[in-house]
C-alpha positions as CSV (number, residue, x, y, z in Angstrom):
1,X,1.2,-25.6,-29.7
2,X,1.7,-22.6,-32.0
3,X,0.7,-19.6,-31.4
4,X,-0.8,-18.4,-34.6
5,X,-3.5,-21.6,-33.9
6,X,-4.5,-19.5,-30.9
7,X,-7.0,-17.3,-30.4
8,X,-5.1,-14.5,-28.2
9,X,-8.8,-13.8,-27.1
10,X,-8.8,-16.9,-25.1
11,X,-6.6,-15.7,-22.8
12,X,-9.0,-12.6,-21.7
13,X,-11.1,-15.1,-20.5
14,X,-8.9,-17.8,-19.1
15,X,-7.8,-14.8,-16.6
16,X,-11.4,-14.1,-15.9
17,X,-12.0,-17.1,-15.0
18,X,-8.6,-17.6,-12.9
19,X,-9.4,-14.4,-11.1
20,X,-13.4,-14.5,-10.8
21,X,-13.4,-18.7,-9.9
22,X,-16.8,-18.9,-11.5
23,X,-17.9,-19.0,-15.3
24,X,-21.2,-16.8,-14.0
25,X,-18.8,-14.1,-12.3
26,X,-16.1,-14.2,-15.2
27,X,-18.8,-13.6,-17.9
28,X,-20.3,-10.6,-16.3
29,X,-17.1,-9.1,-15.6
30,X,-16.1,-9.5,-19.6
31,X,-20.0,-8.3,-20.6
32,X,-20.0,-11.4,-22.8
33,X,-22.7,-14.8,-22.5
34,X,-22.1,-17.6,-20.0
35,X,-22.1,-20.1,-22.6
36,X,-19.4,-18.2,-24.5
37,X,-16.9,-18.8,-22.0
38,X,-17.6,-22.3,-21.3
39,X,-17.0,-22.4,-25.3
40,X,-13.7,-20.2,-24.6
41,X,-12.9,-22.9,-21.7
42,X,-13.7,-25.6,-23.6
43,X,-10.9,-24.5,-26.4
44,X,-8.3,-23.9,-23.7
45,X,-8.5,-27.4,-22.7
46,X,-8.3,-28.6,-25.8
47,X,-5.0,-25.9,-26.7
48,X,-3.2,-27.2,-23.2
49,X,-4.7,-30.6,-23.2
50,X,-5.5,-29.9,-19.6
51,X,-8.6,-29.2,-17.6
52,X,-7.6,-26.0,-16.3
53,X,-10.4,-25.7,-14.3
54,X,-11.8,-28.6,-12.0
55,X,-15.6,-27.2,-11.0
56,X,-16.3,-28.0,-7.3
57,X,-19.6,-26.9,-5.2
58,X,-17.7,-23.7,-4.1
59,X,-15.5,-22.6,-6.6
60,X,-13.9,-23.4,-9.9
61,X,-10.3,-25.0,-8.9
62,X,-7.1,-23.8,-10.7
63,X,-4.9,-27.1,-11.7
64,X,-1.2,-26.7,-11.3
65,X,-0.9,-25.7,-15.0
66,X,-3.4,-22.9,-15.0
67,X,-1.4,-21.8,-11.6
68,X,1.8,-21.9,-13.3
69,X,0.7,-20.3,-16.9
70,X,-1.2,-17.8,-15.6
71,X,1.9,-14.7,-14.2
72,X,2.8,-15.1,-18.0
73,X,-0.7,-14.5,-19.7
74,X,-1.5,-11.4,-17.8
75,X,2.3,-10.0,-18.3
76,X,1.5,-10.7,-21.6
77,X,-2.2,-8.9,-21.6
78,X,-0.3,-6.0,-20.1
79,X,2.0,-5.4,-22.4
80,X,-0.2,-6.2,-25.0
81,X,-2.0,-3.7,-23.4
82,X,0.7,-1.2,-22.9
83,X,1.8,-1.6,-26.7
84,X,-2.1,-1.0,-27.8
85,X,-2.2,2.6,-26.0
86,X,1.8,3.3,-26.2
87,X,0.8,6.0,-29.1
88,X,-1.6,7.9,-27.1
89,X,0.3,10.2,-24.4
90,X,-1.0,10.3,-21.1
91,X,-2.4,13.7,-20.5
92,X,-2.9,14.3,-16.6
93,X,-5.3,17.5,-17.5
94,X,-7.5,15.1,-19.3
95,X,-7.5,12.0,-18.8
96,X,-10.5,10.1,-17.0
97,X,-8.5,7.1,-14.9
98,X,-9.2,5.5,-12.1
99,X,-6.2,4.3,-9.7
100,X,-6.0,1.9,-6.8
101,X,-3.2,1.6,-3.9
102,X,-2.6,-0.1,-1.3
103,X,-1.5,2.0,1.9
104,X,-2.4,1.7,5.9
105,X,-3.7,4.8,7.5
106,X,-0.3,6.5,8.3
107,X,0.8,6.8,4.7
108,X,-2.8,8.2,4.0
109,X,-2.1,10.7,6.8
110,X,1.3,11.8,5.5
111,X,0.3,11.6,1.4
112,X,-3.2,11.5,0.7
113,X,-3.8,15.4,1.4
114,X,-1.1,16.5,-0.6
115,X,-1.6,14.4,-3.3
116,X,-5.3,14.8,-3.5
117,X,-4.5,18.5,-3.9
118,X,-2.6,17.9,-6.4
119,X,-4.8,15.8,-8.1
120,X,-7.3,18.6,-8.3
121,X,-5.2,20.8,-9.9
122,X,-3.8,19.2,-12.6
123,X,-5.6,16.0,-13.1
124,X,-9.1,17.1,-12.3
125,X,-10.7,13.2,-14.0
126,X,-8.3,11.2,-12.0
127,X,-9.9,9.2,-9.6
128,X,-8.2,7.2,-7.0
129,X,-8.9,4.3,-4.3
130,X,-7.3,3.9,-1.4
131,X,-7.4,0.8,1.0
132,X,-5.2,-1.7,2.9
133,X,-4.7,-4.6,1.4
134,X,-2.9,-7.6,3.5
135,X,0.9,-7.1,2.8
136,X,0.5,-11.4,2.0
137,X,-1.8,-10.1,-0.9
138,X,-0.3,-7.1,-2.4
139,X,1.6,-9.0,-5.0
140,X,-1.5,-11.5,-6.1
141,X,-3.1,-7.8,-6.8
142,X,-0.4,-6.6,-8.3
143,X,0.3,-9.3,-10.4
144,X,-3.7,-9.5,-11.1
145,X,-4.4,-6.1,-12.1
146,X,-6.4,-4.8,-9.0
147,X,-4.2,-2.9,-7.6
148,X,-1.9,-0.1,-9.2
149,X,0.0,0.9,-6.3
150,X,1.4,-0.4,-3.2
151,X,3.2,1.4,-0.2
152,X,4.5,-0.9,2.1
153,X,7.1,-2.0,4.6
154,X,10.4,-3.2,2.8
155,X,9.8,-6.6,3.3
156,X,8.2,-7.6,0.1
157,X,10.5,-10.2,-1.8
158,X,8.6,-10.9,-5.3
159,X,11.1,-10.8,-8.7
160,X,7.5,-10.0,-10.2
161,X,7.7,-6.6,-8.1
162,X,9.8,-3.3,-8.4
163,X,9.8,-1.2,-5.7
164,X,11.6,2.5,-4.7
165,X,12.2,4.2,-1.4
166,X,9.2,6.6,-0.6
167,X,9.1,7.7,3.2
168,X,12.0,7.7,5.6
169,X,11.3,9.3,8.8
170,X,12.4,9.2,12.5
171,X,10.3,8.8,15.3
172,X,9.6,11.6,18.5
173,X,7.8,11.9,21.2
174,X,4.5,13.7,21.0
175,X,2.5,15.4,24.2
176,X,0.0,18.3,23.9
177,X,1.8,21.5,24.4
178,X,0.5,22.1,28.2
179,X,1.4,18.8,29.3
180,X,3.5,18.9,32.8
181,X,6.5,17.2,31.3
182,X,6.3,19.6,28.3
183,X,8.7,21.9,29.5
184,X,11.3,19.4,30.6
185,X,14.4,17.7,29.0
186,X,12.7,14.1,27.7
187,X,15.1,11.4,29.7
188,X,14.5,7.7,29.3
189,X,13.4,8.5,33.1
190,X,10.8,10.8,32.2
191,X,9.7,8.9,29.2
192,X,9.7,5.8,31.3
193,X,7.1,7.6,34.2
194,X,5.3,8.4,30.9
195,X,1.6,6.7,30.4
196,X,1.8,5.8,26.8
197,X,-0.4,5.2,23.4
198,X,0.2,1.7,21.4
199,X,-0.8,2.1,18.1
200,X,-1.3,-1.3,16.4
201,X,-3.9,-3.6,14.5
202,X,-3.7,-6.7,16.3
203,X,-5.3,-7.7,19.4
204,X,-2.0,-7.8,21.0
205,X,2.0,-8.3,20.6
206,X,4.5,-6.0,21.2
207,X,5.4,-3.0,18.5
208,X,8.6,-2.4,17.6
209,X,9.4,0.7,19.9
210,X,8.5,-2.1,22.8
211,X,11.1,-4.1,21.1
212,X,13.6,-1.7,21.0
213,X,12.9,-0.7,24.8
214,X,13.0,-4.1,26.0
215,X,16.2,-4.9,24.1
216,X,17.4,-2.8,27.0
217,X,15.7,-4.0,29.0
218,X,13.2,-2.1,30.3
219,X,9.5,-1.6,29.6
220,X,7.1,1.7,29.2
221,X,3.7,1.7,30.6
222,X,1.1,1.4,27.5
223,X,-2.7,2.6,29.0
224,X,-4.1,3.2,25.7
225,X,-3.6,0.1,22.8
226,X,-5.7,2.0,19.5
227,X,-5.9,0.8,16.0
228,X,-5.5,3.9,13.9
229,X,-3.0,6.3,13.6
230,X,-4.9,9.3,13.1
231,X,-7.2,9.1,16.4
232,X,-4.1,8.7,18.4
233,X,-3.1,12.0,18.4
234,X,-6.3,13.2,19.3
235,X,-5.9,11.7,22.2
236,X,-2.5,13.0,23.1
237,X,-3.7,16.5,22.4
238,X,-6.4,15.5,24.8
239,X,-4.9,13.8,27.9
240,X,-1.4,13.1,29.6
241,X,-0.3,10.2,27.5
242,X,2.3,10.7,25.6
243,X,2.3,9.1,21.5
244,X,5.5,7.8,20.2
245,X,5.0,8.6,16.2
246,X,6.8,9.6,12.9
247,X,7.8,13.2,12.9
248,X,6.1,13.9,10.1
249,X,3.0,13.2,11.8
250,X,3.8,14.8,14.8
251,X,4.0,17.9,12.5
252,X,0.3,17.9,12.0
253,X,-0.3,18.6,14.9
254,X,0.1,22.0,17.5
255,X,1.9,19.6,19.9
256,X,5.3,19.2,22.1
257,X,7.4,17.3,19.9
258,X,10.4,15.5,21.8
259,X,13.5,13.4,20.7
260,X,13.2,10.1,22.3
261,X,16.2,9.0,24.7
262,X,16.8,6.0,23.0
263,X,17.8,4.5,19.6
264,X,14.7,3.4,17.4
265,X,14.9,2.5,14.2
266,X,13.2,4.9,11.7
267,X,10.2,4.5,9.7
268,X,10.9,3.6,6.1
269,X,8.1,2.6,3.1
270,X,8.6,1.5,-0.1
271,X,6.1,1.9,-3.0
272,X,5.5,-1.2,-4.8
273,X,4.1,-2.0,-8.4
274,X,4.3,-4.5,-11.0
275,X,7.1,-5.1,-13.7
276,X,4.5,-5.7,-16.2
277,X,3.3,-1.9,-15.5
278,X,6.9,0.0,-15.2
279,X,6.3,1.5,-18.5
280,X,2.8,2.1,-18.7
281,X,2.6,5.9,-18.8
282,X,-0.1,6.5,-16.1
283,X,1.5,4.2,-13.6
284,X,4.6,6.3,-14.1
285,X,2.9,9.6,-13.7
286,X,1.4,8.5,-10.1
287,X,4.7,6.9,-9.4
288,X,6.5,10.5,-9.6
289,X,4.2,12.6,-8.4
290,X,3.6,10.3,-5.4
291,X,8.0,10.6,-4.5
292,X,7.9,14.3,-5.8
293,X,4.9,15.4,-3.3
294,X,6.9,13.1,-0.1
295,X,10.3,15.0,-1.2
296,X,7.8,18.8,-1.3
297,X,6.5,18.1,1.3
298,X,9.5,17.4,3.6
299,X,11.0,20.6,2.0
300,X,8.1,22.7,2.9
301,X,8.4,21.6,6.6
302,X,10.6,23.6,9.0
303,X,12.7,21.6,11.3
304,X,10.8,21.9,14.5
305,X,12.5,23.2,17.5
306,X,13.0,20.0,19.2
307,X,14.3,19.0,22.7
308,X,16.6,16.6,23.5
309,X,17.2,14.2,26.5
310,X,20.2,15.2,28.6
């Protein structure tokens, strides 16, 4: 096959369709006729004398060649991409964008306020989407174009993927200011006679300051299991439980903030994007700004006066 035979339009569609799984769906998303890209399939099949596509009641079914072709057709529509708009400079004050990441509730605690500021000063257009995305997905949406942006735990392996160091932060103990033990040296004794909040997704499973306390071989005494980290510490503020959180979140908050008596290993998130998009001007631009407003903001926080077990 030679590639000046090709029609390099074909390949617009051929990703529609891989992404969509239905002609209908793919057409609608490309504003162009149903019939023209059964006509723009039918020509792919004949160019990889494959079928692509195998139609079943639910969904049309990628064959192994379309799986394996397909990373290299849309790092080839992204740089394609990237080279089309290369001359135009990104201009933040002007520029009408829409972004997507990837980030649980914590990050959007620590980042989103910040950023969003930001945002409004000197990128007044710039719209941008936040949700969670399964960390299993993140590099299908990468890879796919639906996402920009990914903070996440560094336990993504994909050679598709870059990723940096974003947050790195300890953990404390958090009670509301008037709580009986706030005026006390935090001990693993203390912490131990502690009723505690478990902040996790699942239905159940240990987190990993459980792991680390069980390691030793003892146990804390969860009576609240929550979802969300930013209702947690309204119940702290709220009750005699004590929270268990990153100190930066902790910060938000007119609260006791205690070192824990025991090792745990700190919170650290990467942000993740695609190689395909390292030098595409915008994706920089949120890249920076994003590590720029963590480092700001760290620097704009005095060290709290913190109280440590004896």
């Amino acid at each position: 096959m030679r590639l000046n035979n090709v029609d390099l339009n074909l390949f617009i569609v051929f990703d529609a369709i891989y992404t969509e799984r239905n002609l209908t769906r793919a057409a609608q998303v490309l504003c162009i006729t149903q019939p023209a890209v059964s006509n723009a399939l039918a020509r792919l099949r004949k160019t990889f004398n494959n079928p692509l596509f195998v139609r079943t009641p639910q969904a049309m079914v990628p064959t192994p060649v379309a799986d394996n072709i397909i990373v290299h057709v849309r790092e080839a529509l992204q740089l394609l991409n990237t080279s089309v708009q290369e001359g135009d400079q990104f201009q933040p004050a002007t520029a009408q964008k829409a972004f997507r990441v990837s980030m649980n509730d914590l990050p959007e605690a620590l980042i989103l306020p910040s950023l969003q500021q930001q945002l409004q000063q000197i990128a007044p257009n710039i719209q941008l989407a936040s949700y969670y995305s399964n960390r299993q997905e993140v590099p299908k949406e990468l890879t796919a174009g639906t996402l920009d942006l990914a903070i996440e735990a560094p336990v993504i392996n994909d050679s598709q993927l870059y990723h940096r160091p974003l947050i790195k932060d300890r953990y404390v103990c958090m009670l509301r200011k008037d709580h009986p033990c706030a005026g006390d040296p935090l001990t693993i004794e203390r912490y131990l006679s502690l009723g505690h909040i478990h902040i996790s997704s699942r239905k159940k499973g240990r987190g990993h300051t459980d792991l680390a306390l069980n390691a030793m071989g003892i146990t804390r005494n969860i009576q609240l299991r929550v979802q969300h980290y930013m209702v947690a510490p309204l119940v702290a503020m709220r009750t005699d439980l004590a929270l268990t959180v990153p100190l930066r979140l902790a910060q938000q908050y007119d609260a006791k903030i205690l070192e824990l008596p025991f090792e745990l290993e700190q919170l650290e998130l990467h942000l993740y994007w695609h190689k395909s998009a390292d030098q595409d001007q915008a994706n920089r631009w949120l890249r920076d700004n994003l590590s720029h407003i963590v480092t700001a903001d760290l620097d704009a926080k005095p060290s709290p006066n913190l109280q440590w077990a004896t």
